[in-house]
N, C-alpha and C positions, 0 to 999 in steps of 0.2 A: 636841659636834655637829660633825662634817664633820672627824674624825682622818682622816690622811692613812692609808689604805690601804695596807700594803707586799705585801698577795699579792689574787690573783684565784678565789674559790670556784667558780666555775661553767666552764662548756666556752663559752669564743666563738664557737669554732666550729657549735658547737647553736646559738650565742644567734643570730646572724646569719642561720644558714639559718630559725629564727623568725621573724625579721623579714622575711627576703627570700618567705616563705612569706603573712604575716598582714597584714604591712601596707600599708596602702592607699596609693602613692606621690600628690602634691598637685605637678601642676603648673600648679594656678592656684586662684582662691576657688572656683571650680563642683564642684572636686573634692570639695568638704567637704557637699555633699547630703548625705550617707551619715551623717556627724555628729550634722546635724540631727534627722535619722530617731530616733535613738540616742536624742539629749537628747530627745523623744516631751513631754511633759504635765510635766516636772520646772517645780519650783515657783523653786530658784534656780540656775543654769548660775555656777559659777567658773571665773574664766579667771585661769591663773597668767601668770607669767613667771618665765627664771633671772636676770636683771639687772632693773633700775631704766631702761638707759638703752639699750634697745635697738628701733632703727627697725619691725622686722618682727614683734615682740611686738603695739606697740601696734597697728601695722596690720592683724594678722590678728584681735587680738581685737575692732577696730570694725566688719570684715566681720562676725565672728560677731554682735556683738550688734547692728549693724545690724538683720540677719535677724531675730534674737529679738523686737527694740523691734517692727519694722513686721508681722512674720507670723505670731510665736504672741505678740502683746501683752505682751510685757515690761514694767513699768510704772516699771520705773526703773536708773541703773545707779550703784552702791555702792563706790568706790576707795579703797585705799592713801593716802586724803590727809587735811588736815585738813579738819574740819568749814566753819568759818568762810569761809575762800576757795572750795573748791568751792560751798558754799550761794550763793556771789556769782555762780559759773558756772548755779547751777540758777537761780535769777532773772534771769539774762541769758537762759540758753535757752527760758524759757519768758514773756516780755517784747515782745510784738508791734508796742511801738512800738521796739524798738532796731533797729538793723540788723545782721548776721549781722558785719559787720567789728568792731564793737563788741566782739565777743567778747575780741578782741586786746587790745585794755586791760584787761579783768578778768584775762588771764594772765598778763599784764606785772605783775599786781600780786601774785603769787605769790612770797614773798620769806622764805621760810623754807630753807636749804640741805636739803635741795638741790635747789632752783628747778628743774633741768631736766624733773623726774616730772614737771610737768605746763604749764609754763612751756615746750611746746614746738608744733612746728607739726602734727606726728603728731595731738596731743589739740585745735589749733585748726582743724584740718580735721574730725575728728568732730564739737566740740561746732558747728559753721556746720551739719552736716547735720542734729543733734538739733533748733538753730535751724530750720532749714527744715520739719522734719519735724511741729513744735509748731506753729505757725502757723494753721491751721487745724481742729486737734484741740481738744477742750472738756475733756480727758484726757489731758494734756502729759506727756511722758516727761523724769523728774527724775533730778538728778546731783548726788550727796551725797558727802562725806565722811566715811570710818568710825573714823579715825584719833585718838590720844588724846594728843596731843604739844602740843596750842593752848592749853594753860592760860592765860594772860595774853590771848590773841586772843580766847578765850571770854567771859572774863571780860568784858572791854573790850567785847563785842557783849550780853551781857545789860545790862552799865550801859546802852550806847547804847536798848536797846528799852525797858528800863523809864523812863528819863530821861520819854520821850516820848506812855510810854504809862500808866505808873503812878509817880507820884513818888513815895509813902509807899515802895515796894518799894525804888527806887533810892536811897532811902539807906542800907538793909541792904547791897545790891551795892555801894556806895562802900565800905562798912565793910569786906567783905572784901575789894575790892581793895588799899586798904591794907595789909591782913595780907603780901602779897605785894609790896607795892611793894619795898622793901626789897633783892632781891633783883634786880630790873635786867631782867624778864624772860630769867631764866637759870635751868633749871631743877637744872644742877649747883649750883649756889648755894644753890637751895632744899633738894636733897638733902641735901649736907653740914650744912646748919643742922638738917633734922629729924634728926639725930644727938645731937643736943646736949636739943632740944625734942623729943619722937617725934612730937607730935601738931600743933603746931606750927599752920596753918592748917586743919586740917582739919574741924572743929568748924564755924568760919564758912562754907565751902562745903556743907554738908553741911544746915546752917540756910536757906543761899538756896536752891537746890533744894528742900526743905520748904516757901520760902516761896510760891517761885512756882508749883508742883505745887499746894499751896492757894490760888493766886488764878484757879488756869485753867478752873474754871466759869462765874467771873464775867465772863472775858474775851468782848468781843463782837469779837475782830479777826481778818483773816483768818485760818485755821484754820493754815495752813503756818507764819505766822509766827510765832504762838503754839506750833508743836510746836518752830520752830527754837530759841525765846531756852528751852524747857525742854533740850533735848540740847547747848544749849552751858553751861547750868546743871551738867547731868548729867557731860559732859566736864572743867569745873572739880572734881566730885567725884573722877571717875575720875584726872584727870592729875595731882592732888596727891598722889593713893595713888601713883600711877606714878614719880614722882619719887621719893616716900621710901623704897618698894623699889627702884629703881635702884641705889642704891649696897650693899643687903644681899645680891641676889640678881639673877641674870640669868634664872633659873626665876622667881623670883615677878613681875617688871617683864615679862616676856616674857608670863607667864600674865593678867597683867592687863591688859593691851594686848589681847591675843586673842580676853578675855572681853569689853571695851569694843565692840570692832568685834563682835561676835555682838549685844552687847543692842541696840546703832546697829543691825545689820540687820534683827533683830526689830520693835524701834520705827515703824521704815520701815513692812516687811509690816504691822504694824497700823494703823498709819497709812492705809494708801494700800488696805486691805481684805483682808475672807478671799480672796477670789481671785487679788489680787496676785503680780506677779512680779518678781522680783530678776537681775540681772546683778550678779556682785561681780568685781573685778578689783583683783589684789594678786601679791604674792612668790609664787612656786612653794611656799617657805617656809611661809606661810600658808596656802594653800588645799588643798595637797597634806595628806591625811591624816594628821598626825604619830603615829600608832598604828603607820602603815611605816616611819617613819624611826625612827633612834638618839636622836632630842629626845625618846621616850617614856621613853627608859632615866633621861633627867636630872629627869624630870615635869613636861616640857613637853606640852603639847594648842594647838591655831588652830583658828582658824574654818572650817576647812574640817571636821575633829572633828568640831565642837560642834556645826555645821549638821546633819551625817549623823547624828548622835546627836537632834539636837531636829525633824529632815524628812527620816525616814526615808524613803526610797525617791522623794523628791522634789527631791535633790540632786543635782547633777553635778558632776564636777570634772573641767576639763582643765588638764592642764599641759604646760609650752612647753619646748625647749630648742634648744640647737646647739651643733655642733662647734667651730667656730673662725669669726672675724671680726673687728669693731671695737666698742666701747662707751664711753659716756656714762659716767664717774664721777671720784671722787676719789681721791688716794692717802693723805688722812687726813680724819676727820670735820671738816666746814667748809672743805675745800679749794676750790682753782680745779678747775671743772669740766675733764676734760680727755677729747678722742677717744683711746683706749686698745687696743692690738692684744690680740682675747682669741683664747691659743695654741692647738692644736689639743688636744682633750681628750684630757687622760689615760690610760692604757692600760687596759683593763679597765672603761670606766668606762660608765655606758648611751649618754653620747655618744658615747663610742668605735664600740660595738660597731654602734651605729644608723647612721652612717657607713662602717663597714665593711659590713656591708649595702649598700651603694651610696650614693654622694651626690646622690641625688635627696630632695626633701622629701619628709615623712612623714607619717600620721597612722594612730597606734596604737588602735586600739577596745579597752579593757581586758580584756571578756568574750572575744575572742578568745583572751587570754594566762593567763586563771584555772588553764589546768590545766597550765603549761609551767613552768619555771625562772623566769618571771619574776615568781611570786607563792611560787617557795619558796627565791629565793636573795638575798642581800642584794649589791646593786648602785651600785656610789656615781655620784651624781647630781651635778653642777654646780648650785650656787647661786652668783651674784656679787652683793655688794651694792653700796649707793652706794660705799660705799668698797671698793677695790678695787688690790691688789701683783698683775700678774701673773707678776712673777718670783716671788713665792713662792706659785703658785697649786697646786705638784704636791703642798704639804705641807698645804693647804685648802681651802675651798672647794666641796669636796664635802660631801653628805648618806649616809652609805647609807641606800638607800631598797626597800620592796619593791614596786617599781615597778606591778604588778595590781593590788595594796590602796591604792596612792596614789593614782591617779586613776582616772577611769572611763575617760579617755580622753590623748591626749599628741598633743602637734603638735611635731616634730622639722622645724627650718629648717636644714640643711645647715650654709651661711653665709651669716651676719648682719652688716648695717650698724647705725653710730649711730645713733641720733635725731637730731632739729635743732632743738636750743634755740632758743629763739625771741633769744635774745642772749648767744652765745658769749665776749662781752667789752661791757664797755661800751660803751652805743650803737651799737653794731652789730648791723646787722639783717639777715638774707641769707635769700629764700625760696627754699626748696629745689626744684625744678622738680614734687614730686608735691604740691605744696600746690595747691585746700585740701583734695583727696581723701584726701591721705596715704599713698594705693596704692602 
């Protein structure tokens, strides 16, 4: 995925005057009506990004689902994170005795690398307006995590719920926490041992989930609570699979990851009713349809797939990008967070070309481009993840992608700034002048 490209198949010169022809220039959030129009009665709206750590991803996608939550009833919004810590955000946001500052401590306790996704003041300015916006609603809009990384965190929050609530259960959950102690919450640890063992813990997760799935008739507590300690149950099954293919396959660890967050999305929709509605916000990576990109040729599929495959005609997908600016990330997995100059894109490449087209911001409506070049030529796309060389970004980094089958729709930001970690370095705290709007 994302070979550095050495030639360009299509006419740029077409592809620009396309653009300069079909797309809709954004010189502010009013300009995105026209979007709205689009996404019409869809059941769930994806909002991508190309980086982890970029200011004007998150901001534009709080505008959008602002819109969605308050005007066609959205009823919840589904992230890129873990389960455990976001559920702490969705019971602060919907908590009428806390106070909207409050929220600030539940982010600060976001301590998995890399703290910045969400651990910043971009997502503490949305979750103050979801605060506000719950408040008087009997139909609270919730904020989940879809993410399958929390094995140990999960764990640790089913013991905590059943301690309290079923003690026969919590000594099963002791037993298999156990299984896992050993291993230091580290899940390379665990991987390399199920080398040796294949199966290794898997058995005991697989038993607690069984066990609390059979006690959840009985249970008389609130109803959320009860869905939360079964999906960090479910998470402990899934993230043990996840580790033990980590080190066989980056197809199988990536496919299961994918599959995770689809059944965390499904669970929600059932959850929360047949009429329910979904915001999900994640990787370009993920939500963009991997049947346009080159991850199909490795047997990769995401959530973005699996949704248009299982809500037909009730999905949307937009995805984000830009030319050149600054970002949020690391130069190795668990590194010190760092602002990072990201160079101007690559020659040929859809940032390229959408830039040449003009540097004013963008937004692409996909049915516009169905019958053009941009659904019959393969175009390479910028992805940056948390970790992130960009001296070596001209030989990666990219996707090709068939940009009309990828999304429904694309929001192109010229040039992008960082995010604002809520703490750049220890104990230092600096509010950025667009806090808590984020705008």
């Amino acid at each position: 995925m994302g070979i550095f490209n050495t030639g360009v198949s299509y006419n740029q010169k077409e592809a620009a005057e396309l653009v300069k022809a079909k797309a809709i220039q954004l010189h502010d959030f009013k300009d995105l009506e026209v979007l709205f129009d689009k996404i019409g009665d869809a059941r769930i709206v994806m909002l991508g990004e190309a980086s982890h750590g970029t200011h004007e991803y998150y901001t534009w996608r709080s505008y959008i689902t602002r819109k969605l939550v308050s005007e066609k009833k959205f009823n919840f919004i589904a992230v890129e994170g873990d389960w455990p810590d976001c559920y702490n955000i969705n019971c602060s946001i919907k908590d009428n005795s806390n106070s909207a500052n409050s929220i600030l401590n539940v982010l600060k306790k976001f301590d998995r690398w890399p703290t910045w996704m969400w651990a910043n003041w971009e997502i503490a300015g949305f979750c103050k307006w979801l605060y506000n916006y719950n408040i008087e609603k009997s139909n609270k809009a919730g904020f989940y995590g879809l993410d399958v990384y929390s094995l140990w965190e999960s764990l640790e929050a089913v013991r905590n719920y059943l301690e309290k609530n079923d003690p026969e259960a919590f000594k099963k959950a002791t037993e298999t926490y156990r299984c896992f102690e050993p291993y230091k919450e580290d899940g390379t640890s665990y991987a390399y041992a199920s080398r040796l063992v294949p199966e290794l813990c898997e058995n005991e997760v697989i038993a607690l989930l069984e066990e609390i799935q059979k006690r959840i008739p009985e249970n008389k507590l609130p109803q959320e609570s009860v869905f939360g300690a079964e999906q960090n149950a479910l998470i402990a099954v899934n993230a043990e699979k996840y580790y033990r293919a980590m080190i066989r396959s980056n197809t199988e660890s990536w496919n299961i990851r994918d599959s995770h967050m689809m059944e965390t999305l499904e669970r929600l929709l059932d959850f929360h009713g047949p009429n329910s509605k979904a915001v999900v916000w994640a990787h370009n990576t993920h939500i963009g349809d991997a049947r346009a990109t080159d991850m199909a040729d490795e047997g990769m599929y995401n959530i973005g797939e699996l949704a248009r495959q299982k809500f037909p005609g009730q999905t949307f997908l937009v995805g984000f990008g830009s030319y050149t600016g600054n970002v949020i990330a690391g130069n190795g997995w668990g590194a010190e967070m760092q602002n990072m100059l990201v160079p101007d894109a690559r020659q040929g490449s859809l940032e390229y070309l959408l830039h040449k087209a003009g540097n004013e911001n963008k937004l692409l409506l996909m049915d516009d481009f169905k019958q053009t070049l941009f659904n019959e030529k393969w175009i390479d796309h910028r992805a940056i993840g948390v970790v992130y060389k960009p001296e070596y970004e001209r030989y990666g980094n990219y996707v090709p992608t068939i940009a009309a089958s990828r999304y429904d729709a694309f929001i192109y930001i010229d040039k992008t700034h960082a995010l604002h970690p809520l703490h750049l370095h220890p104990n230092e705290v600096s509010i950025p002048e667009t806090f808590p709007s984020g705008f």
